[in-house]
N, C-alpha and C positions, 0 to 999 in steps of 0.2 A: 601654180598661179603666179602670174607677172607682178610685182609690188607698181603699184604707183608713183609717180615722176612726182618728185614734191617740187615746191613754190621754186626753193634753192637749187635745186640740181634744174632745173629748166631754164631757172636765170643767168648759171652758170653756163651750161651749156650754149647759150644765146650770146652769149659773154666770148667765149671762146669762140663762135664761129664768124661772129663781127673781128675777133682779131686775123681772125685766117683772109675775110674778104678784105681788110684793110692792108694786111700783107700780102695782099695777093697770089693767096697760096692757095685757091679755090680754083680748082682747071672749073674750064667754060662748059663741061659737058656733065660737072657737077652738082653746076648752078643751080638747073628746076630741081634738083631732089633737096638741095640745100634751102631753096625755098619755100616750097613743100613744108621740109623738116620747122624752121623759121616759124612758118605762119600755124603749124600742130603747135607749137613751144608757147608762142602769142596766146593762143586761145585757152592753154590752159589755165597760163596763170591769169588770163582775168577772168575763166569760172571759177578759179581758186579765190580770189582776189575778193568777186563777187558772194561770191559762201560767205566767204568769211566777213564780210559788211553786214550780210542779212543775219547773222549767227551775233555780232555783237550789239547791232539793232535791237535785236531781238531781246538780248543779255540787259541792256542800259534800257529798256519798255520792262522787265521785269522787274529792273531793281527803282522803277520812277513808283509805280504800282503798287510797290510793297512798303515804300515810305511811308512816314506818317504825315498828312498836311499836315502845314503851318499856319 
């Protein structure tokens, strides 16, 4: 079973292949697959990013709930 790309290693990832296009070290017949690659990287960490909103949302609605009024 594959382990999943965390937040880190994606941002990382994305991190390093912006320095390869900045040095120009990305030949041109690499490009759509690096693109490709890019725009899978993008999308996970904002359903990562997304979770995790709805996850502390959710966390800060339970602890408003549980207080006591004033």
């Amino acid at each position: 079973m594959k382990k999943q790309m965390t937040y880190g290693e994606a941002l990382a990832e994305m991190e390093e292949i912006l320095k390869k296009i900045e040095n120009q070290e990305l030949d041109v017949d690499d490009l759509s697959k690096t693109v490709d690659r890019v725009s899978y990287l993008l999308k996970l960490c904002k359903d990562k990013l997304r979770k995790t909103e709805t996850e502390v949302e959710k966390i800060l609605n339970e602890m408003n709930e549980k207080s006591p009024s004033e």
